[in-house]
Each structure stands twice: as structure tokens, then as C-alpha cells.
VOTI-885300 format. One record per atom (N, C-alpha, C): residue number from 1; residue in one letter; atom name; y, z, x. Coordinates in Angstrom, 2 decimals. Example, Ala and Ser with C-alpha at 12.3 -4.5 7.8 and 13.67 -1.06 7.14 Angstrom:
BEGIN
node num = 1&residu = A&atome = N&yy = -5.69&zz = 7.80&xx = 13.19
node num = 1&residu = A&atome = CA&yy = -4.50&zz = 7.80&xx = 12.30
node num = 1&residu = A&atome = C&yy = -3.30&zz = 7.80&xx = 13.20
node num = 2&residu = S&atome = N&yy = -2.25&zz = 7.08&xx = 12.85
node num = 2&residu = S&atome = CA&yy = -1.06&zz = 7.14&xx = 13.67
node num = 2&residu = S&atome = C&yy = 0.03&zz = 7.87&xx = 12.90
//
This chain:
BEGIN
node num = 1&residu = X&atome = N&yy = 60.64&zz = 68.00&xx = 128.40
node num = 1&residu = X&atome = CA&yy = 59.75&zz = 68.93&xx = 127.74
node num = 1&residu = X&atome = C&yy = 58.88&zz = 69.69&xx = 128.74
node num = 2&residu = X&atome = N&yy = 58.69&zz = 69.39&xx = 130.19
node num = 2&residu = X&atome = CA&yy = 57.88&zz = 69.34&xx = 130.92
node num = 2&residu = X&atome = C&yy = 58.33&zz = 70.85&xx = 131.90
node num = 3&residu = X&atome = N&yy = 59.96&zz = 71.46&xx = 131.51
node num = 3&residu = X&atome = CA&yy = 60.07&zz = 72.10&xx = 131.88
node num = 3&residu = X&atome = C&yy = 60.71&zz = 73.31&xx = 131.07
node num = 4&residu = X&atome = N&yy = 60.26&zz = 72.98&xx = 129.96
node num = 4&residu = X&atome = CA&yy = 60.79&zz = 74.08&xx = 128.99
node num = 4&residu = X&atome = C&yy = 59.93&zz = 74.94&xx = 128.34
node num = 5&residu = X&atome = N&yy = 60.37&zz = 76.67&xx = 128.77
node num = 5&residu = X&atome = CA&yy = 59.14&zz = 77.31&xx = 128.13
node num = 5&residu = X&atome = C&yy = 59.69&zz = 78.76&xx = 127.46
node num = 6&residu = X&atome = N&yy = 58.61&zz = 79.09&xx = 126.27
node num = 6&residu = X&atome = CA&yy = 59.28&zz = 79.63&xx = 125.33
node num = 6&residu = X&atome = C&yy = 60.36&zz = 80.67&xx = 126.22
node num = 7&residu = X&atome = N&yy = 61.44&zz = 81.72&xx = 125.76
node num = 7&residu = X&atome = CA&yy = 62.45&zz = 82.20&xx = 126.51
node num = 7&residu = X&atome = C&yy = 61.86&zz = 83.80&xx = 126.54
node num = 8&residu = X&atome = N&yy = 60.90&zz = 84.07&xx = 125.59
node num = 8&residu = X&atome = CA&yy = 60.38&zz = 85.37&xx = 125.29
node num = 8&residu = X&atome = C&yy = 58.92&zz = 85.17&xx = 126.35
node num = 9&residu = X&atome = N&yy = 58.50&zz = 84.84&xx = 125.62
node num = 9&residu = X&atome = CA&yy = 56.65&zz = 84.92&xx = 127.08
node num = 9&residu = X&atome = C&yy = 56.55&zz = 84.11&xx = 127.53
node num = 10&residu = X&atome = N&yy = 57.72&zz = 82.93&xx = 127.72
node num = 10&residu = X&atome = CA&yy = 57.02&zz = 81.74&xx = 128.73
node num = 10&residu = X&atome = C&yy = 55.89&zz = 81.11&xx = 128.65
node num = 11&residu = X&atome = N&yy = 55.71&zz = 81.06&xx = 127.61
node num = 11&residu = X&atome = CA&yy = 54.26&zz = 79.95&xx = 126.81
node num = 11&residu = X&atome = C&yy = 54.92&zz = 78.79&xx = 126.23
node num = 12&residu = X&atome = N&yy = 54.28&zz = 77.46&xx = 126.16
node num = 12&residu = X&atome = CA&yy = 54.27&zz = 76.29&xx = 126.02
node num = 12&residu = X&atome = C&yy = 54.88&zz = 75.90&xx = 124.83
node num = 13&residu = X&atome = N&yy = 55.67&zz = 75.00&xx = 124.59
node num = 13&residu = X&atome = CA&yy = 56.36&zz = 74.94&xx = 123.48
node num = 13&residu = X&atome = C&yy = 55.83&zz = 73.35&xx = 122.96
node num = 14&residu = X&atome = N&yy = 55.37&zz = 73.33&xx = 121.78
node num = 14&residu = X&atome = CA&yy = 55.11&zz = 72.24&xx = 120.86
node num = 14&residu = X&atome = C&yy = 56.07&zz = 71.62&xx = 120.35
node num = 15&residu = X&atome = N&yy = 56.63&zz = 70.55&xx = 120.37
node num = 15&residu = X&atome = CA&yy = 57.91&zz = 69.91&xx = 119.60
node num = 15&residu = X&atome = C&yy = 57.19&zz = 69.14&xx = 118.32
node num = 16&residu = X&atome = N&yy = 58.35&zz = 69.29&xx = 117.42
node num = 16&residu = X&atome = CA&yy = 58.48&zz = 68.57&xx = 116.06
node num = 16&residu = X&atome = C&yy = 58.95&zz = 67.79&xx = 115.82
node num = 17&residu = X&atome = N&yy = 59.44&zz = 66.60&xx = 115.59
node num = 17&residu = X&atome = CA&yy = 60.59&zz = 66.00&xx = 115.77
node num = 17&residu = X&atome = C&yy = 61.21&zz = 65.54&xx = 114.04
node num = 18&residu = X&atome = N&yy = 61.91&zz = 65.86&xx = 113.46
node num = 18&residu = X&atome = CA&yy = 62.54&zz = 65.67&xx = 112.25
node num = 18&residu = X&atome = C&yy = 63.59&zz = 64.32&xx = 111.95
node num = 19&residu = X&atome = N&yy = 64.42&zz = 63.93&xx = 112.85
node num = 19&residu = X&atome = CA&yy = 65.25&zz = 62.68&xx = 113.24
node num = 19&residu = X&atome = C&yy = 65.13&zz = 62.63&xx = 114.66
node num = 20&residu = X&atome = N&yy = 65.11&zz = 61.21&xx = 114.79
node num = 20&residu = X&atome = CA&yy = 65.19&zz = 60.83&xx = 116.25
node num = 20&residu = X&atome = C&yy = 66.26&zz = 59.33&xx = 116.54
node num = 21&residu = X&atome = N&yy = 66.84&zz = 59.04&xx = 117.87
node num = 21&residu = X&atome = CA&yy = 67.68&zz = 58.13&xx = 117.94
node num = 21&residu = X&atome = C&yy = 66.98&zz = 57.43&xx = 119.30
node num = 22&residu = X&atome = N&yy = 65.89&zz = 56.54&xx = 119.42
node num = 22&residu = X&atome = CA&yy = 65.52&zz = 56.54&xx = 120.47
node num = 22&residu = X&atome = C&yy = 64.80&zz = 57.08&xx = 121.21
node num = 23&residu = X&atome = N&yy = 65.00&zz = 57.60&xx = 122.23
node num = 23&residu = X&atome = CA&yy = 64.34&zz = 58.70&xx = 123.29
node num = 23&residu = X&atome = C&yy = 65.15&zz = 59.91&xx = 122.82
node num = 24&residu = X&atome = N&yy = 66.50&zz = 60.58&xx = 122.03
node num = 24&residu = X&atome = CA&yy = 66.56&zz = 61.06&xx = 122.05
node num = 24&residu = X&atome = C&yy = 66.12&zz = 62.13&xx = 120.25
node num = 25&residu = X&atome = N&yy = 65.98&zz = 63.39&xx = 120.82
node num = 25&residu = X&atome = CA&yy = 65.54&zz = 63.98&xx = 119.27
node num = 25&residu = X&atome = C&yy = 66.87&zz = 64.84&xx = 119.00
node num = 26&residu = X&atome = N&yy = 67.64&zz = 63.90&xx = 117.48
node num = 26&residu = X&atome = CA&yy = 68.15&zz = 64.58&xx = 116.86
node num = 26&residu = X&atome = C&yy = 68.06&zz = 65.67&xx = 116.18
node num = 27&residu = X&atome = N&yy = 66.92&zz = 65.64&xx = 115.37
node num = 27&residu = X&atome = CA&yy = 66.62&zz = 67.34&xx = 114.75
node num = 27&residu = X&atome = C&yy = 65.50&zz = 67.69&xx = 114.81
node num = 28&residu = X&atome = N&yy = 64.88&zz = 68.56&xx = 114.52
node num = 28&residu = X&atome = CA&yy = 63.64&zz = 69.03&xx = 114.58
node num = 28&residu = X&atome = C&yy = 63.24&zz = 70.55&xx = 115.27
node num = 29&residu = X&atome = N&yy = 62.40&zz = 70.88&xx = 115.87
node num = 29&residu = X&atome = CA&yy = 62.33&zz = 72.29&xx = 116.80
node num = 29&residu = X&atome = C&yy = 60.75&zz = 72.49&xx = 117.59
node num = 30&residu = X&atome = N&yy = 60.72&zz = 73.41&xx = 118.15
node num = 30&residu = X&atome = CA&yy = 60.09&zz = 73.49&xx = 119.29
node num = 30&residu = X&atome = C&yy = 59.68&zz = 75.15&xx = 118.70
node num = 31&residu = X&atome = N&yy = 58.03&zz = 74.92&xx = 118.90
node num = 31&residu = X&atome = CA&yy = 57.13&zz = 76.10&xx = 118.15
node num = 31&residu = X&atome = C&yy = 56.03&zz = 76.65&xx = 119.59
node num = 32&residu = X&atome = N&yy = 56.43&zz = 77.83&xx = 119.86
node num = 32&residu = X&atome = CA&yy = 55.26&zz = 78.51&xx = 120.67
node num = 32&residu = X&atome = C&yy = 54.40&zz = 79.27&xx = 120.45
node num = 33&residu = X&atome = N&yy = 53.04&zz = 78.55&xx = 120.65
node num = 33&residu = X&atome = CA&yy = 51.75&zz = 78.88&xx = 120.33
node num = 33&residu = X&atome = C&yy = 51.18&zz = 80.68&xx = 120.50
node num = 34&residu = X&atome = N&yy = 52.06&zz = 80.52&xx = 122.03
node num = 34&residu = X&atome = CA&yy = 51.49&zz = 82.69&xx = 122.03
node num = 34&residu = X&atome = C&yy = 52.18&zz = 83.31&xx = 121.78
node num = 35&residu = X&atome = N&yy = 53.55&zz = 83.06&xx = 121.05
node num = 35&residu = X&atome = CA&yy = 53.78&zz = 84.51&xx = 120.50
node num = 35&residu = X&atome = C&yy = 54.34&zz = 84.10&xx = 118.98
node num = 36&residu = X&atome = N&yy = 54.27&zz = 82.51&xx = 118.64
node num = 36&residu = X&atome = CA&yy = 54.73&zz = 81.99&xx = 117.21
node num = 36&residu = X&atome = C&yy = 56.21&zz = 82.00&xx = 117.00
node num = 37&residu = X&atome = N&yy = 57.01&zz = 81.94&xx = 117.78
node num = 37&residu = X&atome = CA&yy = 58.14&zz = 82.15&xx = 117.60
node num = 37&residu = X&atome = C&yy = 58.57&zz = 80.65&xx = 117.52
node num = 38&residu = X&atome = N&yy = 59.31&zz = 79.91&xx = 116.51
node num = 38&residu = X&atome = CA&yy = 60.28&zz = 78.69&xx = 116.28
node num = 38&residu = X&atome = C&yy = 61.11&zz = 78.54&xx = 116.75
node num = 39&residu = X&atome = N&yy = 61.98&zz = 77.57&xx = 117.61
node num = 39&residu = X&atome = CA&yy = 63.45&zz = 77.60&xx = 117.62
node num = 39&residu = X&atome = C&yy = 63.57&zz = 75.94&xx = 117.64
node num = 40&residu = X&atome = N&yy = 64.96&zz = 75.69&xx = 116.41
node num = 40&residu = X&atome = CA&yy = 65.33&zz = 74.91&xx = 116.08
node num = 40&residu = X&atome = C&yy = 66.11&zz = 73.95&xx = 117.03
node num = 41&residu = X&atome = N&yy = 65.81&zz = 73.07&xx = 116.83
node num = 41&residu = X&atome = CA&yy = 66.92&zz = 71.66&xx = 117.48
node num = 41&residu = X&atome = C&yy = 67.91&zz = 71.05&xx = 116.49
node num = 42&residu = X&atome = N&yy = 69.39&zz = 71.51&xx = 116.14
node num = 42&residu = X&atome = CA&yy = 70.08&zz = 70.52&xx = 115.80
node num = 42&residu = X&atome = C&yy = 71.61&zz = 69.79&xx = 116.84
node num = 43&residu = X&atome = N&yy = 71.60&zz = 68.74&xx = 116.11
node num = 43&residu = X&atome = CA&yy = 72.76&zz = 67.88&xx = 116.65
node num = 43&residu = X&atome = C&yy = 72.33&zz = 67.75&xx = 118.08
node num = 44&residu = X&atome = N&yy = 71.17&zz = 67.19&xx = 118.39
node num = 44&residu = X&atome = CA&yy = 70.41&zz = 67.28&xx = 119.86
node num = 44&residu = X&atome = C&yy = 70.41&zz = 67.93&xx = 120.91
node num = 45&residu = X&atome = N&yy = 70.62&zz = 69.43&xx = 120.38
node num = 45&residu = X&atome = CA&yy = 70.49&zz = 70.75&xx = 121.08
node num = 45&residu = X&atome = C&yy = 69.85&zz = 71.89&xx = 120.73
node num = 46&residu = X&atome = N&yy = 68.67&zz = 72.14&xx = 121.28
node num = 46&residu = X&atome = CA&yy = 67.45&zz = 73.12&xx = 120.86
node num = 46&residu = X&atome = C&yy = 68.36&zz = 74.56&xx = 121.50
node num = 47&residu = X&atome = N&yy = 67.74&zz = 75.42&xx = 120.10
node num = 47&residu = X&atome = CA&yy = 68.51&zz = 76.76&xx = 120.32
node num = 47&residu = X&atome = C&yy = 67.20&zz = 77.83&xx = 120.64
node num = 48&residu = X&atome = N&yy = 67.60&zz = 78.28&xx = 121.94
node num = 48&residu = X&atome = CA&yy = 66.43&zz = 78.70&xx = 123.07
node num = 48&residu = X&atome = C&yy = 66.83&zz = 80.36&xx = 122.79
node num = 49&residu = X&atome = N&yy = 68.13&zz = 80.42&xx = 122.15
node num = 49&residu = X&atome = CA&yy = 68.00&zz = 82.21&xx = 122.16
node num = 49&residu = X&atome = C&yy = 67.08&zz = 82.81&xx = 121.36
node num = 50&residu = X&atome = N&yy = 67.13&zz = 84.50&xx = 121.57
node num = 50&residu = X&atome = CA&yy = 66.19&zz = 85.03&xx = 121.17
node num = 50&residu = X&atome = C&yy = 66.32&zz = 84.89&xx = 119.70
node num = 51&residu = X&atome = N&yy = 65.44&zz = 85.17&xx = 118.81
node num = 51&residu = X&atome = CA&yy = 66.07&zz = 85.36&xx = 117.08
node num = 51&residu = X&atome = C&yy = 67.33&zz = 86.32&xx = 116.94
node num = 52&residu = X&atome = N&yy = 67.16&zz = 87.42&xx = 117.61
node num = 52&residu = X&atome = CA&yy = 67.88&zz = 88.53&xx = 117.13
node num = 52&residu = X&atome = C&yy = 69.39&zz = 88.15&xx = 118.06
node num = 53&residu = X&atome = N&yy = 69.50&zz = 87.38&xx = 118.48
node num = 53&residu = X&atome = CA&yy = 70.96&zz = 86.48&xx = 119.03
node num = 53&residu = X&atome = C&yy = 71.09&zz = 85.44&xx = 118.94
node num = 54&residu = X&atome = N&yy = 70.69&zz = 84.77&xx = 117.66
node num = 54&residu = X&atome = CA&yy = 71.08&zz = 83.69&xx = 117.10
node num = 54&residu = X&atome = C&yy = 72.20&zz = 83.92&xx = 115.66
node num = 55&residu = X&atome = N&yy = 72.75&zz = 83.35&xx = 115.99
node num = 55&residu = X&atome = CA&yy = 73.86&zz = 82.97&xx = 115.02
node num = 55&residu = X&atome = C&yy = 73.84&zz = 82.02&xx = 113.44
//
């Protein structure tokens, strides 16, 4: 977490965690404070693209 930052302004990302297995987080997502933008974690892979290139 220590090196992940939002992909748009590079501000700090808050995690959620929705399922977890351990140390690792199955679902949930990662919310940045300066510009509010969400991006989701499933199947224990957070999706870092922009909105408008997400699938």
C-alpha cells in the first residue's frame, strides 16, 4: 500500500477491504482523497486505470 498512488494526481489512496484471505484482500477498492476518484479490487487485483479505460 506504501507504494501505491492514485494514477490521475498521485494522492494517497485509502483502502476498503470487502473479503479478505489472510494478508491478502480479495475484494474491496482503494478511494483517493484529492481528486475522489474509486478504483475497485476484484479477484485480488485493484484496477488502477483511468475510469474512461476501464472495461
Amino acid at each position: 500500500m506504501a507504494i501505491l498512488a492514485c494514477p490521475i494526481c498521485k494522492g494517497v489512496l485509502d483502502l476498503t477491504v470487502e473479503e479478505e484471505n489472510g494478508q491478502e484482500v480479495i475484494t474491496g477498492s482503494l478511494y483517493c482523497r484529492k481528486c475522489s476518484e474509486l478504483y475497485p479490487i476484484g479477484d485480488t487485483i485493484p484496477n488502477l486505470l483511468p475510469p474512461s479505460m476501464r472495461a
